[in-house]
KEMARMAR-118016 format. One record per residue (C-alpha): residue number from 1; residue in one letter; x, y, z. Coordinates in pm, 1 decimal. Layout:
REM KEMARMAR-118016
<r NUM a <X Y Z>>
...
***
This chain:
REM KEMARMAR-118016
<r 1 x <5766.9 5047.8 9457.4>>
<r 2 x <5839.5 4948.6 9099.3>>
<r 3 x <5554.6 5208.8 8975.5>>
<r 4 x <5806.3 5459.0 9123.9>>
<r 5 x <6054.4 5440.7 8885.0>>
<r 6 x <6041.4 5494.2 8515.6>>
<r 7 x <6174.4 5204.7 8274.5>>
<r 8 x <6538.1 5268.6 8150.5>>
<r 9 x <6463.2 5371.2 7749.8>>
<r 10 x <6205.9 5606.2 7899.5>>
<r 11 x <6396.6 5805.5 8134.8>>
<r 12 x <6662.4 5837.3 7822.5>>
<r 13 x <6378.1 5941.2 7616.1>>
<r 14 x <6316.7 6166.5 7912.3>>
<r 15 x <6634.2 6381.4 7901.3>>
<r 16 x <6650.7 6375.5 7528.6>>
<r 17 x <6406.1 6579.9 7521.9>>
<r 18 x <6453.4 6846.7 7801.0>>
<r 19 x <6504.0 7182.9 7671.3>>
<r 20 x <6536.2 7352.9 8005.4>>
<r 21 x <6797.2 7297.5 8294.6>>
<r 22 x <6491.8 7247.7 8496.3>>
<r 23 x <6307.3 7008.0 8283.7>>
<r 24 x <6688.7 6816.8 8244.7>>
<r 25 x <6730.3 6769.5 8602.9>>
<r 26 x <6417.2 6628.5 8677.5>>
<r 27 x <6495.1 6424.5 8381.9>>
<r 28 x <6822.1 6309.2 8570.9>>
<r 29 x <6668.3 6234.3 8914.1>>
<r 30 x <6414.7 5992.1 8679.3>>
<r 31 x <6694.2 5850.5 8506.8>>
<r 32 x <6904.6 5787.9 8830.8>>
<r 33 x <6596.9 5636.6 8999.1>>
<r 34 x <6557.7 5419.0 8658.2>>
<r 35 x <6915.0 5268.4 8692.4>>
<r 36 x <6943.4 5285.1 9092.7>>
<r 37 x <7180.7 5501.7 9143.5>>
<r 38 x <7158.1 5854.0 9320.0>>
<r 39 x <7358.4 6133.3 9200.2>>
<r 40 x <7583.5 6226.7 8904.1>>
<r 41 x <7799.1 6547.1 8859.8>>
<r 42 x <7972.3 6628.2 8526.9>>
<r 43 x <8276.4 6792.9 8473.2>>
<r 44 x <8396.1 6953.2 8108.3>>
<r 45 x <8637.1 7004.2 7981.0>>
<r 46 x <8832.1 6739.2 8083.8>>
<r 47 x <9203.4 6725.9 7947.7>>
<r 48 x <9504.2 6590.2 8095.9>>
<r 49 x <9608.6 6919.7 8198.7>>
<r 50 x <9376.3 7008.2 8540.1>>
<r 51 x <9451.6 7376.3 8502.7>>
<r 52 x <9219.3 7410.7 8219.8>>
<r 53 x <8957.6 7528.4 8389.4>>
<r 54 x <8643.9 7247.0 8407.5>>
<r 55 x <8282.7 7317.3 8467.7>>
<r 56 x <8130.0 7122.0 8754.5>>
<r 57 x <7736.4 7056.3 8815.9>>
<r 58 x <7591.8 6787.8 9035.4>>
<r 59 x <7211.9 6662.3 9077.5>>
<r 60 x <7155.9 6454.2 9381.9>>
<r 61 x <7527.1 6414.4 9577.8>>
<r 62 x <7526.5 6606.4 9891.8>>
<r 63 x <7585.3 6983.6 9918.6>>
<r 64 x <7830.7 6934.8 10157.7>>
<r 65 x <8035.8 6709.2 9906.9>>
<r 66 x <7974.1 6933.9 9657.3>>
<r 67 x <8117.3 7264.0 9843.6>>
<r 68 x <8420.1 7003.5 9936.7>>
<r 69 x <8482.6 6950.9 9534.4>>
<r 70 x <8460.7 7299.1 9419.5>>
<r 71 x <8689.3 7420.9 9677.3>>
<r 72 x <8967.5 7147.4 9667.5>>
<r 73 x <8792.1 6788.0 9552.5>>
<r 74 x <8856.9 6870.4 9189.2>>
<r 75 x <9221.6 6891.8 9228.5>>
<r 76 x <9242.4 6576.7 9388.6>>
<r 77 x <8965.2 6316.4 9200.6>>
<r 78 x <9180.1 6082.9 9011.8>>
<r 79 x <8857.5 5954.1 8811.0>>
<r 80 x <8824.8 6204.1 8534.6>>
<r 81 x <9189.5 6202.1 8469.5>>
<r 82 x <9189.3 5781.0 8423.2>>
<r 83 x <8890.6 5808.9 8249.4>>
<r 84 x <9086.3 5961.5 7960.3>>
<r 85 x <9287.4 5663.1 7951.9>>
<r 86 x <9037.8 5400.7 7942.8>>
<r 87 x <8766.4 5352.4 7631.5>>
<r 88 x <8493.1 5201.8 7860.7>>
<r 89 x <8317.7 5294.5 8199.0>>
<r 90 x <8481.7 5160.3 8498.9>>
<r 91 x <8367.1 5125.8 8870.8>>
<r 92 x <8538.0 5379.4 9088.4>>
<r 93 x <8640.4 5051.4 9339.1>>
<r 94 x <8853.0 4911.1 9061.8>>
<r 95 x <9030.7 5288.4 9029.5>>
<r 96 x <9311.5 5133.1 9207.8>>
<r 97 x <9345.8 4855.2 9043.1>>
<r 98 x <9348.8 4956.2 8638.6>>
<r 99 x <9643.2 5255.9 8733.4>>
<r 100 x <9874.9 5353.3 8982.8>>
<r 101 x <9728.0 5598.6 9187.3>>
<r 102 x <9949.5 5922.9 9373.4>>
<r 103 x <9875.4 5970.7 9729.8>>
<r 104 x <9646.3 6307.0 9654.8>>
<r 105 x <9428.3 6020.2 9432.3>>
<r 106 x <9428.3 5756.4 9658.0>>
<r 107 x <9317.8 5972.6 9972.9>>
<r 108 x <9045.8 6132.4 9809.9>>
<r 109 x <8911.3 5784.8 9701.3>>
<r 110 x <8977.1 5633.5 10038.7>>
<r 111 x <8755.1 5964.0 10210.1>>
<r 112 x <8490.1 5892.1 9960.6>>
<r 113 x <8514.4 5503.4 10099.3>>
<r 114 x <8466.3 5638.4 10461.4>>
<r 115 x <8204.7 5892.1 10384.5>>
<r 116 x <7999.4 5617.0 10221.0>>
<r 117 x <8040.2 5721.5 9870.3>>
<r 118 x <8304.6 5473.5 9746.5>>
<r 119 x <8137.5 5297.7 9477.5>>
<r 120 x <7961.4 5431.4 9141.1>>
<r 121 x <8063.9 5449.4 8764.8>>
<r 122 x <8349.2 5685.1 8627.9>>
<r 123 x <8233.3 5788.2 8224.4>>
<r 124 x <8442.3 5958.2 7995.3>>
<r 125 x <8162.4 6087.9 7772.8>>
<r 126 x <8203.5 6348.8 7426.8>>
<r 127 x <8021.4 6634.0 7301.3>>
<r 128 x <7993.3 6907.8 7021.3>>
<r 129 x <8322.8 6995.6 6865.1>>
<r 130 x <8485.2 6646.9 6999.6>>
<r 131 x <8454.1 6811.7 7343.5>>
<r 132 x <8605.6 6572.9 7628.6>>
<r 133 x <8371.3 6521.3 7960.9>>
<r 134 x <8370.9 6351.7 8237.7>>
<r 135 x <8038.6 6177.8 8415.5>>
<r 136 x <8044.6 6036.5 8774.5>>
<r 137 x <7804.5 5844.7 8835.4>>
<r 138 x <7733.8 5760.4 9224.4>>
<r 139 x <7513.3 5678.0 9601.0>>
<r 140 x <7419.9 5346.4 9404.6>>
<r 141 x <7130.1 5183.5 9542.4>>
<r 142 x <7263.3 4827.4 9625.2>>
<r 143 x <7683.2 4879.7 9562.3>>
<r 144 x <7759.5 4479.0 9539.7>>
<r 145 x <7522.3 4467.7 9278.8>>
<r 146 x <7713.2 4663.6 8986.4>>
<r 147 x <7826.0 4408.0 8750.6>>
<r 148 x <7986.5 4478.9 8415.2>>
<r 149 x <7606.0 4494.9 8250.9>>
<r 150 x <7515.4 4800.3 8449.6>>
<r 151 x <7871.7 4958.3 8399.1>>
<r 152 x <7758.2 4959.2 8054.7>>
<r 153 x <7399.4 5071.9 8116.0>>
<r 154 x <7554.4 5361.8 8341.0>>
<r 155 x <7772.0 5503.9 8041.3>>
<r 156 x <7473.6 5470.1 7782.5>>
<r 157 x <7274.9 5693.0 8009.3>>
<r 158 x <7589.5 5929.3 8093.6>>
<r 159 x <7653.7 5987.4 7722.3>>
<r 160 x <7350.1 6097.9 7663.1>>
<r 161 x <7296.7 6347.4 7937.6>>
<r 162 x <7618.3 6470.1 7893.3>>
<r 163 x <7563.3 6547.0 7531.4>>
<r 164 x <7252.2 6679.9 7644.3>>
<r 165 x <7421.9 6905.8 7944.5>>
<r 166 x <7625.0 7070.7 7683.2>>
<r 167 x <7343.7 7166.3 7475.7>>
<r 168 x <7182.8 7289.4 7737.5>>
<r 169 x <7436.3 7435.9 8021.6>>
<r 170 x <7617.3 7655.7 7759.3>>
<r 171 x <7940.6 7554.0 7835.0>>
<r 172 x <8038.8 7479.3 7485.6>>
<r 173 x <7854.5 7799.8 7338.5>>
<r 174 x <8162.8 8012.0 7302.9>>
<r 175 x <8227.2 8077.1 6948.8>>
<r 176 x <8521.8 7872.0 6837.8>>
<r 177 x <8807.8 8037.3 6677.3>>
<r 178 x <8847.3 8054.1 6276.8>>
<r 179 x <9170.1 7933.1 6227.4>>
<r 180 x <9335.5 7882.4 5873.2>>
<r 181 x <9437.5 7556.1 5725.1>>
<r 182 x <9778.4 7638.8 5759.2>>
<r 183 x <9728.6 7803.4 6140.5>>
<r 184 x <9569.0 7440.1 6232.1>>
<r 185 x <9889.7 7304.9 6043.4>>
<r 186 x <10080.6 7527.7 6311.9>>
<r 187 x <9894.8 7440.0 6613.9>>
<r 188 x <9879.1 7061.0 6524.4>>
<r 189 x <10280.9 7047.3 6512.8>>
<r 190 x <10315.7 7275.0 6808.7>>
<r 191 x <10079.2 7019.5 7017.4>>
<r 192 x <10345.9 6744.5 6931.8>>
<r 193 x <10648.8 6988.1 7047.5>>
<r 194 x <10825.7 7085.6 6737.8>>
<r 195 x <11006.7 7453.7 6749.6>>
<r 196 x <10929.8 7709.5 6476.8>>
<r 197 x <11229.7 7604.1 6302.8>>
<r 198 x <11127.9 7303.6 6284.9>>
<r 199 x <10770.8 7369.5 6187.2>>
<r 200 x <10919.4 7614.3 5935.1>>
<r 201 x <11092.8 7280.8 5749.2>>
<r 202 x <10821.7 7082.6 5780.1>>
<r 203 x <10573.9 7285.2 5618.5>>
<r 204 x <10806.3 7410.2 5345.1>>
<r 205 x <10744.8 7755.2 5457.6>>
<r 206 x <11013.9 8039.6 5617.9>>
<r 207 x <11039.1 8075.3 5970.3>>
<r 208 x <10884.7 8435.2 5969.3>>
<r 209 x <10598.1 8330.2 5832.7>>
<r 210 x <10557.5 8028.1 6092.1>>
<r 211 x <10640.2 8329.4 6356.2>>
<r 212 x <10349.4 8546.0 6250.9>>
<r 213 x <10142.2 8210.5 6220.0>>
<r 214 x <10190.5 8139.0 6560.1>>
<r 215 x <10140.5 8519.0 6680.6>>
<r 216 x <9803.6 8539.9 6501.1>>
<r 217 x <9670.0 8218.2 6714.1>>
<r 218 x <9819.2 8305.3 7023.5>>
<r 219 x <9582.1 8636.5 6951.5>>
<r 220 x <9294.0 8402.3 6843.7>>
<r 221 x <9335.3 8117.1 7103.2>>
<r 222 x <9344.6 8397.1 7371.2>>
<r 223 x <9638.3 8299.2 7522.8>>
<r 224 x <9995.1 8400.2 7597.1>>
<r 225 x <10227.6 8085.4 7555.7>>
<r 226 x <10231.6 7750.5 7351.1>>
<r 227 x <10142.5 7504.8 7621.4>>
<r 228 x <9852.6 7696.2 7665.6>>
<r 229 x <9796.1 7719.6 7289.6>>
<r 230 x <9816.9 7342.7 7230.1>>
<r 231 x <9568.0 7269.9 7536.9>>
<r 232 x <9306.6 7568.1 7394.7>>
<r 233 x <9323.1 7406.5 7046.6>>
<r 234 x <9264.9 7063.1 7172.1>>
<r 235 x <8955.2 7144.7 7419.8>>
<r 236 x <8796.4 7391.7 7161.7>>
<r 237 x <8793.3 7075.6 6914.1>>
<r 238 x <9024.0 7204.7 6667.7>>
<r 239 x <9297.3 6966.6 6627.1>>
<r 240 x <9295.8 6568.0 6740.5>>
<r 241 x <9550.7 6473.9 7017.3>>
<r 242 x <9802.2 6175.4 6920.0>>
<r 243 x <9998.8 6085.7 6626.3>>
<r 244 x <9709.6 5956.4 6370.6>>
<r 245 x <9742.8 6323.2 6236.4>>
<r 246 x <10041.8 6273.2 6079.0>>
<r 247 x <10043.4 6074.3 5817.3>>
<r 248 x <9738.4 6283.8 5657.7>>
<r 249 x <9844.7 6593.8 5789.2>>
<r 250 x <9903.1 6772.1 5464.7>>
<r 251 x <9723.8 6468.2 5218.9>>
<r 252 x <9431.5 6495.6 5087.1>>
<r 253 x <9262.4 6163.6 5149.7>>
<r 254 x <9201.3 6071.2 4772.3>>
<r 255 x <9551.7 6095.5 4668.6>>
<r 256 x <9692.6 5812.9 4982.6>>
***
């Protein structure tokens, strides 16, 4: 049986080089086969916000589950949401142990328990323009088996088809918006909460000007309010969640 199945650095090899979506699934079902596991389904983009709309594609779990997820299932999976949290790949058993689960969460995972799909690998993964993804990786061949080496095997191989899925898929082919230095100076403060007043007196600038600043990317961003704005600007790559930004915000790097 071990002819069967390609080694590991092959099957990565494998989907490296697929330049279709047909040649990159059959690349998955070798690479799944190489690491004993059997199905994956991505999601992107993934942000904290599950409004922002997510593509979802699956190779291998059943079509049943997957009719389940696009209807309701993605509103309810915890795993992409912890995975934000969490730097490394994590089984889905120990979901309930590493954060506090709401009852939506903890039902889903408990149906995926009963239905025989309770165990696999949850990957946060990135892609072009610091996209944020999300790689499930489940049906494993022998469950009791998954130590903390093939955790780490698992999100090798999920980072690389996921880099590969965007490529490929399209998802992440929309042409990002040209903002100005001073608009991504806008949209950066908005993201942390601060009013146009506020904005105004921290760039140095009038509070008309921030006004028309923020009218022009609401116009750009394709959306209506700043919530929206700040989530856009994030998923599209153009400014870094957290507070790193601010110490460099408006220094250049040779002058600190």
């Amino acid at each position: 049986m071990a002819q069967d199945r390609m080694e590991y650095w092959d099957a990565m090899a494998l989907i490296a080089h697929a330049h279709t979506l047909v040649s990159f699934r059959r690349a998955i079902h070798e690479a799944l086969k190489a690491i004993r596991f059997g199905g994956v389904y991505f999601l992107a983009p993934v942000v904290a916000d599950r409004r922002v709309g997510r593509v979802f594609w699956n190779v291998g779990f059943p079509r049943e589950w997957e009719a389940a997820y696009r209807e309701k299932g993605r509103w309810e999976d915890p795993l992409p949401n912890l995975s934000l949290n969490r730097g490394n790949a994590f089984r889905w058993s120990d979901a309930a142990r590493i954060a506090t689960l709401d009852e939506r969460g903890a039902d889903y995972l408990d149906r995926l328990h009963q239905a025989g799909m309770g165990e696999g690998v949850a990957v946060h993964c990135t892609g072009p323009y610091a996209r944020s993804g999300f790689v499930g990786v489940g049906l494993p061949q022998d469950p009791a088996s998954l130590d903390d080496a093939m955790v780490r095997q698992v999100q090798v191989a999920a980072q690389l088809c996921f880099h590969r899925y965007c490529e490929l898929v399209g998802a992440f082919k929309e042409d990002v918006p040209d903002l100005s230095q001073r608009e991504l100076d806008v949209i950066r403060w908005i993201g942390e909460g601060k009013s146009n007043a506020v904005i105004a007196e921290i760039l140095g600038i009038s509070k008309n000007s921030v006004d028309s600043y923020v009218k022009r990317i609401f116009a750009k961003l394709d959306v209506s309010d700043r919530t929206a704005a700040a989530v856009r600007a994030v998923s599209l790559g153009l400014i870094a969640p957290g507070k790193h930004f601010r110490e460099a915000a408006h220094r250049p790097r040779w002058l600190t």
